[in-house]
C-alpha positions as CSV (number, residue, x, y, z in Angstrom):
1,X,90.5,86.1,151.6
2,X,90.9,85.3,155.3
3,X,94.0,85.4,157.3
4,X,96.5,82.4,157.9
5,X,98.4,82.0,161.3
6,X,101.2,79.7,161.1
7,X,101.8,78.6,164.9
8,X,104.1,76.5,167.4
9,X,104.5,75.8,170.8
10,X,107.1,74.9,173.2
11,X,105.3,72.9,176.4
12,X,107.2,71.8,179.7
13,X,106.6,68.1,178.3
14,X,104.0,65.6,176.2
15,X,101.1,65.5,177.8
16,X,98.8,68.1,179.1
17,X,96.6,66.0,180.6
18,X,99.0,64.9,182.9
19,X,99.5,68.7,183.8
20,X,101.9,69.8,181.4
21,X,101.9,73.6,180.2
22,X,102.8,75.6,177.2
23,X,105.3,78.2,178.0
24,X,105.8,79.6,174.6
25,X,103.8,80.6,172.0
26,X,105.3,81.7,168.2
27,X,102.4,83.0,165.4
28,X,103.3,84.8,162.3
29,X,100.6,85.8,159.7
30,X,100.2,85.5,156.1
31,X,97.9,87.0,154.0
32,X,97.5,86.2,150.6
33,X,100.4,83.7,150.9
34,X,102.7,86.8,152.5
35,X,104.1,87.4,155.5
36,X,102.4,90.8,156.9
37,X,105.1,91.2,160.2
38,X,101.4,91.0,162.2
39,X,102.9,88.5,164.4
40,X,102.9,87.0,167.9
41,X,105.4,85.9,170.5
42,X,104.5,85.2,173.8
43,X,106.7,83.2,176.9
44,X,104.7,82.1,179.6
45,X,105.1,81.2,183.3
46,X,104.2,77.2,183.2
47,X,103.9,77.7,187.4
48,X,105.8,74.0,187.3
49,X,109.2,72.2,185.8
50,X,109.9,71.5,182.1
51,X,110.8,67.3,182.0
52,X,114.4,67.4,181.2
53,X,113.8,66.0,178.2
54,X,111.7,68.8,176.9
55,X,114.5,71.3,178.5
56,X,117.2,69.8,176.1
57,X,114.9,70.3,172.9
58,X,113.8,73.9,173.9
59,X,116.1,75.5,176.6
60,X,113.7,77.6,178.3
61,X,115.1,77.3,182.1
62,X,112.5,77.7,185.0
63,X,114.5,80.9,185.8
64,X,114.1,82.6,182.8
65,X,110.2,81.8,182.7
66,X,109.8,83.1,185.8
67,X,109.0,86.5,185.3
68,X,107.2,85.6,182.6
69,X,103.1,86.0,182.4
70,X,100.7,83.1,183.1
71,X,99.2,82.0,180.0
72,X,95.3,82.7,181.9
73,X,96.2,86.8,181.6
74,X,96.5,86.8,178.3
75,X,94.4,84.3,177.2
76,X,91.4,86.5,175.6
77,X,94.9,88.4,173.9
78,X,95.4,85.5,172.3
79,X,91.8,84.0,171.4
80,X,91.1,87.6,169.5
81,X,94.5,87.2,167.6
82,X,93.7,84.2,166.0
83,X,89.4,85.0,166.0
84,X,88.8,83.7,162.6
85,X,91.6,82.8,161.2
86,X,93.0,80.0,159.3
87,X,95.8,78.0,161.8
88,X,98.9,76.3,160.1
89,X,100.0,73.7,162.6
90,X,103.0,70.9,161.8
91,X,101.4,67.6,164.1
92,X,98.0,69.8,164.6
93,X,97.0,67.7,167.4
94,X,99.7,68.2,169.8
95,X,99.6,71.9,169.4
96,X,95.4,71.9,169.1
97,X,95.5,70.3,172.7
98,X,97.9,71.9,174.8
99,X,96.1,75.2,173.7
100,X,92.8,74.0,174.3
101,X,93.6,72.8,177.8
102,X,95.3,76.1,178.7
103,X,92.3,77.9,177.3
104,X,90.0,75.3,179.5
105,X,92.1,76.4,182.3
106,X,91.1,80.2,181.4
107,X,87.4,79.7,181.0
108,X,87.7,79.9,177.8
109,X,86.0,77.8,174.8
110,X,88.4,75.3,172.6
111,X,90.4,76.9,169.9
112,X,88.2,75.7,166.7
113,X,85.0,77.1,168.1
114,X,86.9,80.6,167.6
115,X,88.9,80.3,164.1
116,X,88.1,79.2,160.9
117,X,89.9,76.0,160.1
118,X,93.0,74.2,161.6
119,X,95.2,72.7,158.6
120,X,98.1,70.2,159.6
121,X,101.2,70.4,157.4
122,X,102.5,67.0,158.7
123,X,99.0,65.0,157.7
124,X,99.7,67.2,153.9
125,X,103.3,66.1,154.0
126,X,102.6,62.4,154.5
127,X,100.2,62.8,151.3
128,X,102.5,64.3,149.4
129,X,105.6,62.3,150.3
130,X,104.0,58.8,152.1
131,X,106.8,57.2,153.4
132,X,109.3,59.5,153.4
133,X,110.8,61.7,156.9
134,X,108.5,64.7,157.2
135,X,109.2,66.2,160.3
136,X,109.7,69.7,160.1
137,X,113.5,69.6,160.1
138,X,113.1,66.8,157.3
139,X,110.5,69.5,154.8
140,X,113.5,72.3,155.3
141,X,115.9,70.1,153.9
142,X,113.8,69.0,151.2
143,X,112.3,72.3,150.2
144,X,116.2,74.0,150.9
145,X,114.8,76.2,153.6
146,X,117.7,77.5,155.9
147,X,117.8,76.5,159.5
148,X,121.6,76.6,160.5
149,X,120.4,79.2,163.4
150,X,118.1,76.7,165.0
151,X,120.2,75.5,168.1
152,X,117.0,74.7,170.2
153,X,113.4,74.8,168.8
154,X,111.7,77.8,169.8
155,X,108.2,78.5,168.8
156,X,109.0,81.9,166.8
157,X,111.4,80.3,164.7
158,X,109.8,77.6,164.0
159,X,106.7,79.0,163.2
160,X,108.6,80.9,160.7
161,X,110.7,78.0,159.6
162,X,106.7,76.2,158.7
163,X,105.9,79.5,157.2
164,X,108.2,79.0,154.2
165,X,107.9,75.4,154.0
166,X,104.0,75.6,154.2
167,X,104.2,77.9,151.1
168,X,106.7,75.7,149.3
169,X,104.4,72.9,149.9
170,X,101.6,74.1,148.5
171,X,102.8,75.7,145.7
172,X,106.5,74.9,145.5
173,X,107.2,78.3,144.9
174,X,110.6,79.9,145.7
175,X,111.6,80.3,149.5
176,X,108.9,82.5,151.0
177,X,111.3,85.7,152.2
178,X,113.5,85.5,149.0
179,X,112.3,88.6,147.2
180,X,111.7,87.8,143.2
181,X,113.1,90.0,140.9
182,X,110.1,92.1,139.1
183,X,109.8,91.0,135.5
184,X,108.4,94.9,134.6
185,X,110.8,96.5,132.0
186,X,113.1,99.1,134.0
187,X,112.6,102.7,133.3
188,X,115.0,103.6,130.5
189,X,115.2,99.7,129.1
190,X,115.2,99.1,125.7
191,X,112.9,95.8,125.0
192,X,113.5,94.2,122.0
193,X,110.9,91.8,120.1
194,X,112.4,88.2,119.2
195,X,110.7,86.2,116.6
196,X,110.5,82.8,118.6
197,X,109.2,80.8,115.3
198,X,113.2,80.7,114.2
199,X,113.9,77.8,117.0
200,X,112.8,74.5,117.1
201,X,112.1,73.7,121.4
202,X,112.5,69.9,122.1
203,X,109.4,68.6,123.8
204,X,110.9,66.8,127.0
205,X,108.1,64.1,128.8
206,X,107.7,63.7,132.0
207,X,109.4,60.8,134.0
208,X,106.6,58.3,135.8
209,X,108.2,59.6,139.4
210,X,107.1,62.8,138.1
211,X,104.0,62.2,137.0
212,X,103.3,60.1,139.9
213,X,104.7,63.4,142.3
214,X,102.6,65.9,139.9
215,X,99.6,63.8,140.7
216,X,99.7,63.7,144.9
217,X,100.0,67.4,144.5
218,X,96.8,67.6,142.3
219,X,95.0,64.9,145.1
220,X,95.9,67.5,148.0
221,X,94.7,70.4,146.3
222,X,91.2,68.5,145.2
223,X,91.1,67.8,149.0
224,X,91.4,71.1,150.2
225,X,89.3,72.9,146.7
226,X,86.5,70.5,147.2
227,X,87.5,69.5,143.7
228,X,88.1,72.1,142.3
229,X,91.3,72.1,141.0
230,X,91.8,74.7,138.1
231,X,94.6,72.6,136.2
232,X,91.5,69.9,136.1
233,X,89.1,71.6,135.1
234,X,91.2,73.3,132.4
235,X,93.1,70.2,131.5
């Protein structure tokens, strides 16, 4: 089972060919869908101004970067971090080439010639729900994840913010850092045996939106199984 980095940036503005610069990088690592605390949190030195449009959304002042490293002296820090790895981007692209210019910048090669795969939450989103708001701010509020202590967007936060949403998207499993009670009897439990034959369940069927839902979920996971899906192949 390899590993999964969920990453973000914060850049001094929208292009990097035109010379913008990332000067924050936020990873934290799952594996086997949990988060192992292995994570990575970097500000860097952009050496130049955020636009002021970028400085409203992030807040990261040119004073406060400026003691910060340049992203070149810790570039091979961060290529062995993510060696291998799967990467868990919202809007992949953006992300994908700001990194790879700063890594161009270093010497360094592009960022998939080093990890394993690059998977974009936004471009599983739209599948999911086509047509609908799925920015990342939009999947919180739809999956109930909590972001009432995101002022600005920083990249730590909200890499930990895509974390939970990732899993709920995938799965939609409970939040990912709510702990679920163990279903193991407790020591000193009595357990007693019910005879379920006594009640009569109603069969409930589900609704066409649900079916329709239940069936984009099943088209995402054939995409990224190979088509594979268990529930078809035991269906």
């Amino acid at each position: 089972m390899s590993r999964q980095i969920v990453l973000d940036t914060e850049t001094t503005g929208l292009s990097a060919e035109n010379g913008d610069r990332v000067i924050e990088l936020g990873c934290v690592e799952l594996f086997a869908r949990k988060l192992t605390g292995n994570d990575l949190h970097i500000y860097f030195n952009p050496e130049r101004e955020s636009h002021e449009d970028a400085l409203k959304v992030h807040g990261l002042t040119t004073d406060f970067l400026r003691d910060k490293p340049k992203f070149a002296t810790l570039a091979n820090d961060i290529v062995e971090y993510l060696r291998d790895a799967e990467l868990i981007i919202h809007n992949a692209a953006f992300d994908v080439g700001f990194l790879n210019k700063e890594f161009e910048r270093a010497g360094l090669p592009p960022l998939r010639t080093f990890v394993s795969e690059v998977t974009d939450t936004l471009a599983m989103a739209k599948q999911v729900y086509p047509g609908k708001r799925n920015s990342l701010d939009a999947l919180c509020d739809r999956f109930g994840v909590d972001r009432s202590n995101r002022t600005f967007h920083g990249a730590k936060l909200d890499a930990q913010l895509l974390a939970d949403v990732y899993i709920n998207l995938t799965r939609g499993q409970d939040a990912l850092l709510i702990d679920v009670a163990s279903n193991e009897p407790q020591l000193g439990t009595t357990v007693v045996a019910i005879d379920l034959s006594q009640f009569e369940l109603p069969v409930i069927l589900a609704a066409e939106h649900e079916l329709t839902a239940h069936e984009a979920v099943l088209g995402q996971l054939d995409k990224s199984s190979g088509g594979r899906t268990l529930f078809r192949e035991n269906g």
